[in-house]
C-alpha positions in Angstrom: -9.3 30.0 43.1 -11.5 32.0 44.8 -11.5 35.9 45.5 -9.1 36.7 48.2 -10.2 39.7 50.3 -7.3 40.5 52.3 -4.5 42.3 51.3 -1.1 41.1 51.9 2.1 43.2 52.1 5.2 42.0 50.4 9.2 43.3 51.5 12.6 41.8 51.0 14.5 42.5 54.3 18.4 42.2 53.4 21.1 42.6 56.1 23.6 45.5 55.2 26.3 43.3 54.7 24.4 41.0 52.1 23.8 44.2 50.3 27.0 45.4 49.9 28.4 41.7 48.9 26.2 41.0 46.4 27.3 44.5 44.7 31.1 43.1 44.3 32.1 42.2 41.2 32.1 38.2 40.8 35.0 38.1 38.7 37.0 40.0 40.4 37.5 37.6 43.3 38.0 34.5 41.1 41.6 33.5 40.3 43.0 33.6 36.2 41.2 30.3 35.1 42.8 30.2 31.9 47.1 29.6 31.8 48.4 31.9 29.1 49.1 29.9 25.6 52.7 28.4 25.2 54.8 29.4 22.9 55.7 27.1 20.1 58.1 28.8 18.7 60.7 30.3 20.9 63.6 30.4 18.9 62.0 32.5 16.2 62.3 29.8 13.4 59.5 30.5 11.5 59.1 34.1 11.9 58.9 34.4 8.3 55.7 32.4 8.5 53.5 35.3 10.4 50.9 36.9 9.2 49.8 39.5 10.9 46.2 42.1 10.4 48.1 44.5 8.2 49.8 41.9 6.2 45.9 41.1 5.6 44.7 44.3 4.7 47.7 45.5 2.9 48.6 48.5 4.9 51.5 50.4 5.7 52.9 50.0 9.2 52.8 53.9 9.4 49.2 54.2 8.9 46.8 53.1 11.5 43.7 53.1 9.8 41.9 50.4 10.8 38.9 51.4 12.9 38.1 54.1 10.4 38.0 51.2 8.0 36.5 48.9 9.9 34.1 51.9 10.9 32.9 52.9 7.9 33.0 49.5 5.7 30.6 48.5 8.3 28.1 51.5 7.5 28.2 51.5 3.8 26.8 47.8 4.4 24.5 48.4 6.5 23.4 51.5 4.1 23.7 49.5 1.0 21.7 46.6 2.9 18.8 48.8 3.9 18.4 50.8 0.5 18.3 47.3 -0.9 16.0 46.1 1.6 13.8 48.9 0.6 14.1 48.6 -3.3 13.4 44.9 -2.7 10.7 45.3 -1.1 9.3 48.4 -3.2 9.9 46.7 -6.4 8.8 42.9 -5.7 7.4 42.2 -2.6 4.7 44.9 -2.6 3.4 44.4 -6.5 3.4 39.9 -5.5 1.2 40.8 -2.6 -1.2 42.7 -4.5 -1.0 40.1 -7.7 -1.5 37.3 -5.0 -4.3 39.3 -3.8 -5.8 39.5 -7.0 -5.6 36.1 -8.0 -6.9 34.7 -4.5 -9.8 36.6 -4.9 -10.8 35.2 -8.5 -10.5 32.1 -7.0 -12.4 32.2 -4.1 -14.9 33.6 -6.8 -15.0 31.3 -8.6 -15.3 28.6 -5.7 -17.8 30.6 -3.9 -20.1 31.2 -7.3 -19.0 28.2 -9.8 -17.4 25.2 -8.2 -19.9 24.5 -4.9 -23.0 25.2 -7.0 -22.0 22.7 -9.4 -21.1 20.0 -6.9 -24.4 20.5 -4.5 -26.7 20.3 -8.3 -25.1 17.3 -8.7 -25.1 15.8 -5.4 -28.9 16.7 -5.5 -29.5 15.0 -8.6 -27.8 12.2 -7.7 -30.0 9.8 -6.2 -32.1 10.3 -9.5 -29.6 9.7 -11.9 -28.7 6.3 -9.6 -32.5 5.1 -10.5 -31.5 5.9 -14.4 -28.4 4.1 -14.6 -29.7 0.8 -12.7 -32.8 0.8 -15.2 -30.4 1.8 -18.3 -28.1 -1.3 -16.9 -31.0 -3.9 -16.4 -33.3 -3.1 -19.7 -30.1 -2.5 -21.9 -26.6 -3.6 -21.3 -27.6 -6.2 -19.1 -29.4 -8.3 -21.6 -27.4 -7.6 -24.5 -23.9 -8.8 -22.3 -25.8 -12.3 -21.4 -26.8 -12.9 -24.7 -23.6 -12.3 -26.3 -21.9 -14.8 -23.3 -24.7 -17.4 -24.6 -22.8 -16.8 -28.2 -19.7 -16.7 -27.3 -19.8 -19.8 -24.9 -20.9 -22.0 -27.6 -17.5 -22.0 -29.3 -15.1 -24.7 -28.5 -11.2 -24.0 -28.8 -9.4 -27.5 -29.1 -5.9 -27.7 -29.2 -3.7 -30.3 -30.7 -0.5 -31.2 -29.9 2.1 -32.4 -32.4 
């Protein structure tokens, strides 16, 4: 990986006969791979059964329309698609963007100036309000809990059976 000072000079040397083989056609030299499809009915049987393209689209036989169909079906949708595309897009996309915008910028407001504040006060005054509670616990509600378990464990409930 280091800096290589020499400079080396690259060619491809091809024999004149390589070149003009490698220009033929590869199909062309290969056989017909696939056999042609049998017919299944030979005898015309169900002749009546065939529907054709124009049976489809509902065309005469005498007109011969169907690329100028095809042709210009095909650009009306992709007209109608990009007009669409661009209403879309004018009309929804654009105005959600700027309403997201909005919105994720009152909230990161809000997080910024209100929310983190308020959790670092609190984690600040924590270790303070840990000292009140355990002294609240022990002079108070720890006293008044064992007395009223003295009271209460001088009743007796006897059951009898009859």
């Amino acid at each position: 990986m280091g800096l290589e000072k020499e400079k080396m000079e690259t060619s491809v040397i091809m024999d004149e006969d390589e070149f003009n083989r490698s220009i033929e056609p590869i199909l062309g030299k290969k056989p017909n791979v696939y056999s042609e499809e049998p017919d299944r009915d030979p005898k015309d049987i169900n002749a009546h059964l065939k529907v054709g393209f124009e049976d489809i689209i509902a065309e005469p036989i005498s007109a011969h329309s169907f690329d100028r169909v095809w042709i210009g079906s095909h650009a009306v949708f992709e007209l109608v698609k990009y007009i669409f595309y661009r209403i879309l897009t004018t009309f929804l996309a654009i105005p959600m963007a700027f309403i997201v915008g909005i919105v994720f910028g009152i909230l990161s407001c809000i997080h910024i100036w209100v929310v983190m504040p308020v959790i670092h006060s609190c984690m600040m005054t924590l270790p303070s309000i840990h000292v009140i509670w355990t002294s609240l616990m022990d002079m108070f509600i720890g006293p008044f809990f064992l007395s009223i378990g003295r009271c209460l464990s001088s009743i007796n409930i006897k059951t009898l059976q009859n």
